[in-house]
N, C-alpha and C positions, 0 to 999 in steps of 0.2 A: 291612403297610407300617410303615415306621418312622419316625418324625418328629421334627423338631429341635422345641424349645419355639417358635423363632418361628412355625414354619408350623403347631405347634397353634393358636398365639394370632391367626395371618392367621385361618385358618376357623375359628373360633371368634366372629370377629368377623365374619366375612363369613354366619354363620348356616349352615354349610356343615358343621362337625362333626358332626352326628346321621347324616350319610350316609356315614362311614367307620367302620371297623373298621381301625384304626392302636394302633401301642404304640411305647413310650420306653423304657429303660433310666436308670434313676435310682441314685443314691447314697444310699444309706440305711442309717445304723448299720452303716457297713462292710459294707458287705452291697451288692452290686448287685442291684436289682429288675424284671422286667421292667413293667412298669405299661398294660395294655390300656386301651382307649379305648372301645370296642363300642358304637355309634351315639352317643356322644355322653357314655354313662355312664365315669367315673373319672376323668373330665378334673381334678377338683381332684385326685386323687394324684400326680399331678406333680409337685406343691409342698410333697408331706408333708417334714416334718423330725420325727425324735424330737424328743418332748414330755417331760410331767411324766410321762406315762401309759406310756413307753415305759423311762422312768429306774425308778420304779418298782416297774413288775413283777421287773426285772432285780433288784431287792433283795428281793421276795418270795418268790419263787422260788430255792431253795438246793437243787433237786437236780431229775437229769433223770426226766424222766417222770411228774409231776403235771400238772394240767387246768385249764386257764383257759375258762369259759363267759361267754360273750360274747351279751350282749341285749340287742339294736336293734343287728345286724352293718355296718349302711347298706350301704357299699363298701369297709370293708377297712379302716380306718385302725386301728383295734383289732390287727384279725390281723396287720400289718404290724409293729405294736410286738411280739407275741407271736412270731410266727419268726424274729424276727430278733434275740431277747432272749438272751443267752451261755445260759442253760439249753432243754434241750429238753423244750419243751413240748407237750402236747397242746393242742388246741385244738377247742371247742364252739360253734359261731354260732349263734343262731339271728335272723332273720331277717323279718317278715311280707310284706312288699313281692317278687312275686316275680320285678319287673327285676333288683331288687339282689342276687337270690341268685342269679340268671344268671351275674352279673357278677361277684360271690362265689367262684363255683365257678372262672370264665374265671382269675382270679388266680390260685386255687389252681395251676390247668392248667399257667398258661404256667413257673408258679416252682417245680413238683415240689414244692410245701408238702405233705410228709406228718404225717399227726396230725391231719386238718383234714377235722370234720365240718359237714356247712352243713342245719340246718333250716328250713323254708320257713312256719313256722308264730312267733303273736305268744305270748308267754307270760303270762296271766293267772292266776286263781287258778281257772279249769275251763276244762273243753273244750266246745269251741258254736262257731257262728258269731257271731262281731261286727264291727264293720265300721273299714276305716281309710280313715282320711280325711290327704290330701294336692296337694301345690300340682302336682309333676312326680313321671317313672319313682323321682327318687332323695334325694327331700326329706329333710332331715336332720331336719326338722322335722315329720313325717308323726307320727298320731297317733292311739290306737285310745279315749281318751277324748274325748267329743265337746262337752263340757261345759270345756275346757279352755280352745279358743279359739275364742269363736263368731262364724261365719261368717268365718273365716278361709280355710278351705278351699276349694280348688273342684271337687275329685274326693272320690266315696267310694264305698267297694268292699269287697263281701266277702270275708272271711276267716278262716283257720281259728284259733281261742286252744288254747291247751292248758296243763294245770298242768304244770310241771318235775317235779315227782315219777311222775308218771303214768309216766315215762319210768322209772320207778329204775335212773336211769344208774348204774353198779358201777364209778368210777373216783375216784380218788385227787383230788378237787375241794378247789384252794388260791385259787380267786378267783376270784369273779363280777364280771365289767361290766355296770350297768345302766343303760342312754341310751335310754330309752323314752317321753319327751316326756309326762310326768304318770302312766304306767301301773306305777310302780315297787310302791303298794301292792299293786295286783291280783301282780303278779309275784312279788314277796315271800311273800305268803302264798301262793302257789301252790308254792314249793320249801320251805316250813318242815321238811319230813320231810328233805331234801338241807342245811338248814344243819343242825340237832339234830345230823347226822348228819357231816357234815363240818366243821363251826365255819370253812368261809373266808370270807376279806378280802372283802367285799362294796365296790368300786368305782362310785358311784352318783352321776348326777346326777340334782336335784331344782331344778324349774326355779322363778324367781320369778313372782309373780302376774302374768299377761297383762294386764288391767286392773283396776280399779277393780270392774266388776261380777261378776267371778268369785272377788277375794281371799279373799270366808269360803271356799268352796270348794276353794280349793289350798291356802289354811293347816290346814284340816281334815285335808287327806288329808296333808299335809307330818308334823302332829304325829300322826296316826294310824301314819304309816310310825316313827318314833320310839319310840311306845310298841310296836308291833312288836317292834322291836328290842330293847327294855331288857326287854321278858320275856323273851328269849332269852340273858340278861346281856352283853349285843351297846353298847360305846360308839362314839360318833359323835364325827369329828373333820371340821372344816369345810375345803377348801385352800383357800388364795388363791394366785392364777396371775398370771404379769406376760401381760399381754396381749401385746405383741412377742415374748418369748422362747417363753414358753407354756412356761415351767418354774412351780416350788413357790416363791416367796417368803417364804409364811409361813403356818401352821397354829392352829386354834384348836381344841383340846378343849370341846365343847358338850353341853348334857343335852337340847334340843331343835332344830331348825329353826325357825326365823323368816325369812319374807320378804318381804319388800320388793315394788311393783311393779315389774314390770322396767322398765330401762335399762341403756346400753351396756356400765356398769358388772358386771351381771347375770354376763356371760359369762366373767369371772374368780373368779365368787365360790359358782357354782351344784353344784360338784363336793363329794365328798364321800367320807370311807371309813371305813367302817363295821365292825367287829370284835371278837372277842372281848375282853370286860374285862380279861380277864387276860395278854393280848398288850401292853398298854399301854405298856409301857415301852420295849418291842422297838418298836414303832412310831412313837413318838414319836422314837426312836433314828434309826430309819429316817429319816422325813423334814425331822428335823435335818441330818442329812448331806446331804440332798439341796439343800438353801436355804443351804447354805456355797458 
């Protein structure tokens, strides 16, 4: 079934969406998308617009057929900048939540997105069971460190981790996305043999401290992910985002992370991209053009 924005937004408010399986047809980066609904899950893709993350890639990418890996997939907003990006990409999800890789795959379905593999697993730095913890099916906020935000949660569920190397994926890998709500360390050191080996754009959010009682905690793991990095001679440049547009404003070359406790402010300043030293100038190049 197909439906106009008003009558998602009637059931939606009437509590009534979870009980369709309906889709919309959207404008996106010139690109028409079909955008499913499937009990309830993708309803915010209705309102995606290219971002900073969608401008981007499009300047990373200078030829077809290199790999974007994508970690914490949620519903799609990632993969929607990556197909629709002027080069042809492959693309890698993975995923832990496995409403959203339902609803993952449902996208792929409806839009013929070929290139597009979808894994069902969290990526840490081994493989085991550990447990994710989440408010609904498609929490953006879902999260496999439990120490992060406590008693925030009110679901938690097993699931499978896995290191990224384990995989020894054999493709041409030019950028990682990493939106994993605190798990970025474990994640990083679980593909070291995949960066050594491919040197890409690492795409990272690192979020600011939830309170007062966890901050030595996330500043720990914030400047542990950092030195990470700089032994791999990996520098870190901070973006700042305009909250309306969700474009790049302005960028700061940094030798560590520091953060703040959150507030609202948080959500323009928590992104981050991470790369070889010697790319520097190219990159800075990069997202000078993008804040003109």
């Amino acid at each position: 079934m197909i439906l106009e924005n008003l009558e998602f937004k009637i059931l939606k408010k009437l509590s009534l969406l979870n009980f369709f399986n309906v889709s919309k047809r959207i404008s996106y980066a010139r690109h028409k998308i079909n955008v499913p609904v499937v009990g309830g899950l993708g309803y915010p893709n209705l309102y995606l617009k290219p971002n900073w993350l969608y401008l981007l890639v499009n300047e990373l990418f200078v030829s077809d057929g290199q790999t974007f890996v994508d970690v914490g997939a949620n519903i799609g907003q990632t993969l929607l900048s990556v197909k629709t990006a002027e080069k042809q990409i492959n693309y890698i999800g993975f995923e832990p939540a496995i409403s959203c890789c339902y609803y993952l795959k449902e996208l792929v379905r409806v839009n013929n997105l070929k290139n597009c593999h979808i894994y069902n697993f969290a990526l840490s730095d081994k493989l085991g069971q550990i447990f994710l913890e989440r408010n609904n099916d498609a929490d953006p906020t879902a999260s496999i460190i439990e120490e992060l935000r406590p008693q925030f949660f009110k679901l938690k569920e097993p699931i499978i981790s896995l290191n990224l190397d384990i995989l020894e994926l054999d493709a041409p890998i030019n950028c990682i996305k990493i939106d994993i709500e605190g798990a970025e360390l474990e994640a990083l050191n679980g593909m070291e043999k995949l960066i050594r080996k491919n040197r890409p754009y690492i795409i990272c959010e690192v979020l600011d401290s939830f309170s007062d009682e966890v901050f030595e905690f996330t500043q720990k793991r914030a400047a542990e992910v950092c030195s990470f990095l700089k032994a791999l001679d990996y520098s870190i440049i901070q973006l700042v985002q305009d909250e309306t547009t969700e474009r790049i404003i302005s960028f700061h070359e940094i030798d560590t992370i520091t953060l703040i406790q959150w507030n609202k402010k948080s959500l323009q300043l928590n992104d981050y991209i991470f790369f070889p030293s010697i790319n520097t100038e190219m990159v800075t190049s990069i997202l000078t053009k993008l804040i003109k």
